[in-house]
TIRO-2110 file (N, C-alpha, C; in Angstrom, 1 decimal):
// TIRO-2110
12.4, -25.4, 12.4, N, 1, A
12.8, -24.1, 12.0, CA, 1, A
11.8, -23.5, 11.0, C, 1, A
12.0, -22.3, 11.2, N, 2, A
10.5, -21.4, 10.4, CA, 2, A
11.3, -21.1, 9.0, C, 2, A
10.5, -20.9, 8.1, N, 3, A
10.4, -20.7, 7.0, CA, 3, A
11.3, -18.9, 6.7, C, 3, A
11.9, -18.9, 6.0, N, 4, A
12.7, -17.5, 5.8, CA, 4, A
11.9, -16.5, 5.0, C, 4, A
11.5, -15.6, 5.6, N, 5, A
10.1, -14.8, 4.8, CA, 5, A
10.6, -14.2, 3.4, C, 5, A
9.4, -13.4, 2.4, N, 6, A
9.8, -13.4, 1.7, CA, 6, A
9.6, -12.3, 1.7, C, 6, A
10.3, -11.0, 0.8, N, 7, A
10.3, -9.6, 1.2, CA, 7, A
9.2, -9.1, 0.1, C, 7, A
8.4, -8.8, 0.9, N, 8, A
6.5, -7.7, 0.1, CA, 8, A
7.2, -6.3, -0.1, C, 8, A
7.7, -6.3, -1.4, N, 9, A
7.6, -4.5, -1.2, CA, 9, A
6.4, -3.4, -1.9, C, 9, A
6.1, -3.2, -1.2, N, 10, A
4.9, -2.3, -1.7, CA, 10, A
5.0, -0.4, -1.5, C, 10, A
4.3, 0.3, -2.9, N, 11, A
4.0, 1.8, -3.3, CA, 11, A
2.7, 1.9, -3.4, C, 11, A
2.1, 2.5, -2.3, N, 12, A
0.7, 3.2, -2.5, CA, 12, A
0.8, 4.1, -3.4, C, 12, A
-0.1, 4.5, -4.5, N, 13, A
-0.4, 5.8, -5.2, CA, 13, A
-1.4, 6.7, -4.6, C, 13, A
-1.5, 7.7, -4.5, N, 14, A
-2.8, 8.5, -4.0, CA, 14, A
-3.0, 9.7, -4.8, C, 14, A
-4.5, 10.1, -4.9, N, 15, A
-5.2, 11.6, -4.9, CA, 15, A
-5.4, 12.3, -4.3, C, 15, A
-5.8, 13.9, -4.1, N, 16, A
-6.5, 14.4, -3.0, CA, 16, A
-6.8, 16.0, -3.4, C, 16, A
-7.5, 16.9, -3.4, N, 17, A
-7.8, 17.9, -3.4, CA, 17, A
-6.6, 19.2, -3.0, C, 17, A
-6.1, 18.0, -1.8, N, 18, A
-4.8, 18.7, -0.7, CA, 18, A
-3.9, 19.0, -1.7, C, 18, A
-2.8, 20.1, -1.4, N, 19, A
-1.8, 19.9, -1.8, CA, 19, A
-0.4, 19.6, -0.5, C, 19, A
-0.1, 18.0, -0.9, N, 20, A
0.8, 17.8, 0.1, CA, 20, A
2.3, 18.7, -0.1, C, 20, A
2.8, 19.3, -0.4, N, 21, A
3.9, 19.9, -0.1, CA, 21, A
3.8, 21.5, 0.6, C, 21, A
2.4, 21.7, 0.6, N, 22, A
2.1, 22.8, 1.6, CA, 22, A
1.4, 23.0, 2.5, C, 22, A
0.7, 21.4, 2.4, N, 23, A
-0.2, 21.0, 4.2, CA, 23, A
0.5, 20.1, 4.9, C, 23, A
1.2, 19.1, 4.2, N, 24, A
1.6, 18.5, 4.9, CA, 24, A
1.2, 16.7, 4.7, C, 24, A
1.9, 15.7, 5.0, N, 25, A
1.5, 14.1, 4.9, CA, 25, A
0.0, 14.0, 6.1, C, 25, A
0.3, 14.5, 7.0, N, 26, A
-0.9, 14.1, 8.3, CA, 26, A
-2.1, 14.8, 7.7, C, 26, A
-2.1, 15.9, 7.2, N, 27, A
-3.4, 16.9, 6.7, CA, 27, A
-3.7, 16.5, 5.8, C, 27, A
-2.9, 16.2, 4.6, N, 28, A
-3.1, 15.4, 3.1, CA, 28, A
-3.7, 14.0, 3.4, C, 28, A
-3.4, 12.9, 4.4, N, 29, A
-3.9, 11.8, 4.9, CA, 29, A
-5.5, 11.6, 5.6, C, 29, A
-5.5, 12.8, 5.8, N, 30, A
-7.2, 12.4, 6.6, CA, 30, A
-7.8, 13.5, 5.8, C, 30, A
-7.5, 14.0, 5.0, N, 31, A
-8.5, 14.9, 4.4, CA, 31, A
-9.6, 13.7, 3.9, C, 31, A
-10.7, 14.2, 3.6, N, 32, A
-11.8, 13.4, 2.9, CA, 32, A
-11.7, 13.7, 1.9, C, 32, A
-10.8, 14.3, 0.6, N, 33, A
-10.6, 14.1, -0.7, CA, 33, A
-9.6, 13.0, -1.3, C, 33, A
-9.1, 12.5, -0.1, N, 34, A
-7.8, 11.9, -0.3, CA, 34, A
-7.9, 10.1, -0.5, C, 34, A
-7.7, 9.8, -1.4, N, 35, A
-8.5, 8.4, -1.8, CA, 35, A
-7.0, 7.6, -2.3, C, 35, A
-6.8, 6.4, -2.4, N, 36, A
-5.9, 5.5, -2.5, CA, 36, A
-6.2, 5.2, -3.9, C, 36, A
-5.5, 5.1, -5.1, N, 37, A
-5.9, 5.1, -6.3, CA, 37, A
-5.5, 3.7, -6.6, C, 37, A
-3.9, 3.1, -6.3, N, 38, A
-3.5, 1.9, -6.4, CA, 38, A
-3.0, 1.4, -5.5, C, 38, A
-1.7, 0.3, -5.4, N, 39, A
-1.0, 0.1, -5.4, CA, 39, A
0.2, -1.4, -5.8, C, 39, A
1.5, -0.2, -6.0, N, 40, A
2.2, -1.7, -6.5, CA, 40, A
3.0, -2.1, -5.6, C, 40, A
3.7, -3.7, -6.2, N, 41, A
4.0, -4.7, -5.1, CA, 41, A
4.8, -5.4, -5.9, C, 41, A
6.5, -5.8, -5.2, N, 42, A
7.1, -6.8, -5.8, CA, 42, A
7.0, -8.1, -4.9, C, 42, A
6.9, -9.2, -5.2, N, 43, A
7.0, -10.5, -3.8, CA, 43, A
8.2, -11.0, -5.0, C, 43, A
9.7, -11.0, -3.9, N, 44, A
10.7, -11.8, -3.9, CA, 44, A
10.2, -12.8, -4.4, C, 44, A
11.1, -13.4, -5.4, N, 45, A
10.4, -14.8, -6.5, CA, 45, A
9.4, -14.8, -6.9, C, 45, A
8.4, -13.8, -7.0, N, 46, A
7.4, -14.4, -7.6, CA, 46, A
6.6, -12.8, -8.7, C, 46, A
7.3, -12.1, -8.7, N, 47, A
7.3, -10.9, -9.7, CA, 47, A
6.4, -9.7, -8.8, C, 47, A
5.8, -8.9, -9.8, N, 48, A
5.5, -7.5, -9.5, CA, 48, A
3.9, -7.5, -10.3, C, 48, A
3.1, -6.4, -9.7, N, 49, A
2.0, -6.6, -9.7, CA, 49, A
1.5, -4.6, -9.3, C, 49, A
0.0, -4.8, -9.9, N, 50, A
-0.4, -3.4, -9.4, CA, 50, A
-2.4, -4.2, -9.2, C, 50, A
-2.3, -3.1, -8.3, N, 51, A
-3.7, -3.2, -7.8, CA, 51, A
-4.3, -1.7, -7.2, C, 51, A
-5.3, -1.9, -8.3, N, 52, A
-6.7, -0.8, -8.2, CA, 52, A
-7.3, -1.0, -6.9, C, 52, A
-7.6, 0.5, -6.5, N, 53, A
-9.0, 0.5, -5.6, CA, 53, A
-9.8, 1.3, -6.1, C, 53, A
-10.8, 1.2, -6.2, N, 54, A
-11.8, 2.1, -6.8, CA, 54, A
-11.9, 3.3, -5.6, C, 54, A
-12.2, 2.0, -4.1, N, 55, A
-12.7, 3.2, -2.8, CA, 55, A
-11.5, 2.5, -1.8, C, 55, A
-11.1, 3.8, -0.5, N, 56, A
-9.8, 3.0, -0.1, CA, 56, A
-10.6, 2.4, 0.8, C, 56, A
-11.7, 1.7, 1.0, N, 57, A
-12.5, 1.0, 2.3, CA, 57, A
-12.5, -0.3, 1.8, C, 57, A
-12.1, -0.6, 0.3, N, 58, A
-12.7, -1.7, -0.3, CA, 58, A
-11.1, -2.5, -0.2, C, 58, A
-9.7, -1.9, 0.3, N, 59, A
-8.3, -2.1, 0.3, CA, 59, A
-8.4, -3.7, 1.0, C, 59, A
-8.5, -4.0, 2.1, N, 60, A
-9.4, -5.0, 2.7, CA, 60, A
-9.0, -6.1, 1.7, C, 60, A
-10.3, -6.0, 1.1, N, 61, A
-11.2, -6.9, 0.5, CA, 61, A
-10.0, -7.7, -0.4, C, 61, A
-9.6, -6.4, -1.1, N, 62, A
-8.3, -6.6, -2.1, CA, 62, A
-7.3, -7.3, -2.2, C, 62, A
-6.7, -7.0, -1.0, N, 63, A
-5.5, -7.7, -0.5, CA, 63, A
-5.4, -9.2, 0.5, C, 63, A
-6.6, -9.2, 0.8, N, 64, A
-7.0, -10.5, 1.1, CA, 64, A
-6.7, -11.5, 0.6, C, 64, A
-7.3, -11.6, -0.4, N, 65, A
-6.8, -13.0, -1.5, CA, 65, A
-5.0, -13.0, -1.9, C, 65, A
-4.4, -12.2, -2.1, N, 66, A
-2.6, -11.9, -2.4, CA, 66, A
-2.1, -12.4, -1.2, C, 66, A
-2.4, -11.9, -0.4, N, 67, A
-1.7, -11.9, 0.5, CA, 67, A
-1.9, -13.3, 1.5, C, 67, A
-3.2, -14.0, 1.3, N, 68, A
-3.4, -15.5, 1.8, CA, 68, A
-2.5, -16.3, 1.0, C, 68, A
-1.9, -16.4, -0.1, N, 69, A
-1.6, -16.8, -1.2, CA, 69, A
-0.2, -17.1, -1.0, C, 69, A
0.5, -16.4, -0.1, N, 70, A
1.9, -16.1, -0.2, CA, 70, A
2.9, -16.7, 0.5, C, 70, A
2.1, -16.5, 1.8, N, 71, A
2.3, -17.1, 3.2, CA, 71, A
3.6, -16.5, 4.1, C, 71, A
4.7, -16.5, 4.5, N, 72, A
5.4, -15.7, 5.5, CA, 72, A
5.9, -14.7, 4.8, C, 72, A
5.7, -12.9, 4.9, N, 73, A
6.0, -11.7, 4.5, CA, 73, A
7.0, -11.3, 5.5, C, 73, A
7.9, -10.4, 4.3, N, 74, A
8.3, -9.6, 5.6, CA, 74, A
8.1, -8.0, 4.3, C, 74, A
7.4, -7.4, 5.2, N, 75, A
7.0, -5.8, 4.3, CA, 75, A
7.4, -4.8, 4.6, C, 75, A
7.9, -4.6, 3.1, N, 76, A
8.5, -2.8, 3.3, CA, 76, A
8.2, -2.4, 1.9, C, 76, A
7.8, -0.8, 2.7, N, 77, A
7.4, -0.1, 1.7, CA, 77, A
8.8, 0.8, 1.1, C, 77, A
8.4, 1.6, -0.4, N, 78, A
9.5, 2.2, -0.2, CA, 78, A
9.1, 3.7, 0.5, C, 78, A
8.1, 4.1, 0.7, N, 79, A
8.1, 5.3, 1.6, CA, 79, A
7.3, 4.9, 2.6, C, 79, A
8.2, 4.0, 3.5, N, 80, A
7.0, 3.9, 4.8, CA, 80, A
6.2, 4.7, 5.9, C, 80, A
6.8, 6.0, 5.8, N, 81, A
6.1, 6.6, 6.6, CA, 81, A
4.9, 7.3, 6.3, C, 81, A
5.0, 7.6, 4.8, N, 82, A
3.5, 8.6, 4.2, CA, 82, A
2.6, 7.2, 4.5, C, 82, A
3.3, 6.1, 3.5, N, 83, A
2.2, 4.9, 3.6, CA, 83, A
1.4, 4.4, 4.9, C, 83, A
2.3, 4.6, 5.7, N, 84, A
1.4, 4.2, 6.7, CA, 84, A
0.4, 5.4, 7.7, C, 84, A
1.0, 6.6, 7.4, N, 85, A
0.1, 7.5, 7.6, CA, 85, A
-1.3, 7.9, 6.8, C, 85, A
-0.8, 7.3, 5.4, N, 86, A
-2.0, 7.2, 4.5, CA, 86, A
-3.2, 6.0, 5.1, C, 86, A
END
């Protein structure tokens, strides 16, 4: 039997030139001013945490090491649909 995952909840923060409440999440998302500043994360048992990106290309890199570390997720964001359009 498999291990019972443990719940990743994660909040992206963002910047951007856009203003999302009068372009919109998809317009505000791909603009090229629109940069990932942080984000935070609780992992079930094991506390809460924030993490910087300086560039959102470097996001990768970042979460690499966390997330090897943890081993079965199950992830939710609390605004999953900007998040993942971001």
């Amino acid at each position: 039997m498999g291990l019972t995952p443990k719940k990743l909840w994660f909040d992206l923060e963002t910047k951007s030139n856009i203003n999302l409440k009068q372009r919109g999440a998809k317009v505000y998302a791909f603009a090229p001013s629109t940069d990932i500043i942080c984000m935070g994360y609780h992992l079930e048992d094991h506390g809460s945490g924030l993490v910087y990106f300086e560039d959102a290309t470097k996001l990768k890199d970042k979460l690499k090491p966390i997330l090897k570390n943890w081993g079965n997720l199950d992830f939710r964001a609390f605004n999953a649909s900007f998040d993942v359009t971001v």
